[in-house]
C-alpha positions in Angstrom: 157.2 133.8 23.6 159.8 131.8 22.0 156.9 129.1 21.0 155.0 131.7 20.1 157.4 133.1 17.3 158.0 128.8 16.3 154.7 128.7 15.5 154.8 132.0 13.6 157.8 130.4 11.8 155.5 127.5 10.8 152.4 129.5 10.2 154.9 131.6 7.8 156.4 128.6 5.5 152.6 127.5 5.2 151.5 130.6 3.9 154.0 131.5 1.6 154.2 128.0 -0.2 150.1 128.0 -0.3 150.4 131.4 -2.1 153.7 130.5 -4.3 151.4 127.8 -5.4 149.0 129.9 -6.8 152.1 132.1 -7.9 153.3 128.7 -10.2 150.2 128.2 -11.5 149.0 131.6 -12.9 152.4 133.3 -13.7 154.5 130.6 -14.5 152.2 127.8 -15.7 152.4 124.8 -13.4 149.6 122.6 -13.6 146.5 123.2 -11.5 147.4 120.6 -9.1 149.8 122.7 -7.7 146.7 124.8 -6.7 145.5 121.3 -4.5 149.1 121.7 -2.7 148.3 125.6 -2.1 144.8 124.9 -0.7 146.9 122.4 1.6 149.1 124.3 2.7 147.2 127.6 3.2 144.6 125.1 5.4 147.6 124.1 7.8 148.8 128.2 7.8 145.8 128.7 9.0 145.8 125.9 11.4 149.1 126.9 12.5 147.9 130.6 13.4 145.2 128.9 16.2 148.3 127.6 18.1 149.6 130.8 18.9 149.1 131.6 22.7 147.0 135.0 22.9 144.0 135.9 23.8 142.8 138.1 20.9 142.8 136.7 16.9 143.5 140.2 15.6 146.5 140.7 17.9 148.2 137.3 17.2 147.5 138.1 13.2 149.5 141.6 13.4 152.2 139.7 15.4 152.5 137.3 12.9 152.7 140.1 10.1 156.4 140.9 11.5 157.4 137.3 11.1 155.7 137.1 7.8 157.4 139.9 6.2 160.9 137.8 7.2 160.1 134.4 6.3 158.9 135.9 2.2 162.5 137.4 2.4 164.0 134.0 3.5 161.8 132.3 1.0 163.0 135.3 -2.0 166.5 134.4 -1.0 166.4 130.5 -0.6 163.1 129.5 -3.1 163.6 132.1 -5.8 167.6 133.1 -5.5 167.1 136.4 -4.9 169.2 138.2 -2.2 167.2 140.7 0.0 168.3 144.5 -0.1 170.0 146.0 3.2 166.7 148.1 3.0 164.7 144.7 3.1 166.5 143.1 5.9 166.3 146.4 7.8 162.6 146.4 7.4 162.3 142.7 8.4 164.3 143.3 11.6 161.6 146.8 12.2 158.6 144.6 11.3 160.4 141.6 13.9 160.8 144.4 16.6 157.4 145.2 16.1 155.9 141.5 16.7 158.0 141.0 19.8 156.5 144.1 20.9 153.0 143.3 20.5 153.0 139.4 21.3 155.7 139.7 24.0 154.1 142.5 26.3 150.5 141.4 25.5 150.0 139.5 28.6 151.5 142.6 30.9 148.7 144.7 29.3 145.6 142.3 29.7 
């Protein structure tokens, strides 16, 4: 499991720059080869996801939503300076809870 939730880490930083490319570009004016990056980086998110040891796309993808929801409120915090809320970081630990759930008991229920 522990690989599995690496590669979810990975997966996450991947998306989130991809799409805070885009972000730059439209709201704050970067120049469109920002977009290249985004396209990049979105390519290896995806990438990323196919590493993740289960035996069912959908179920890996709403694992990976827990870690996701984390790694945009590491990114607010580090990337943007913004400090998550206590009610963000107490959704990010429910959304966490809820990946280890699914990805971590998925191979008892196969």
């Amino acid at each position: 499991m522990s690989i599995n939730l690496a590669v979810f880490a990975v997966a996450a930083f991947f998306e989130i720059a991809g799409c805070f490319a885009f972000w730059l570009w439209v709201r704050r004016g970067a120049t469109p080869f920002v977009v290249v990056l985004g396209v990049a980086s979105l390519a290896g998110f995806a990438f990323a996801l196919t590493r993740v040891d289960s035996a069912f796309a959908g179920r890996a993808y709403a694992a990976y939503g827990g870690i996701y929801i984390a790694a945009s409120l590491v990114w607010l915090w580090v990337m943007e300076g913004q400090s998550p809320t206590r009610t963000d970081l107490l959704g990010a630990a429910l959304a966490i809870a809820g990946a280890v759930v699914i990805i971590g008991f998925a191979a008892r229920s196969r």
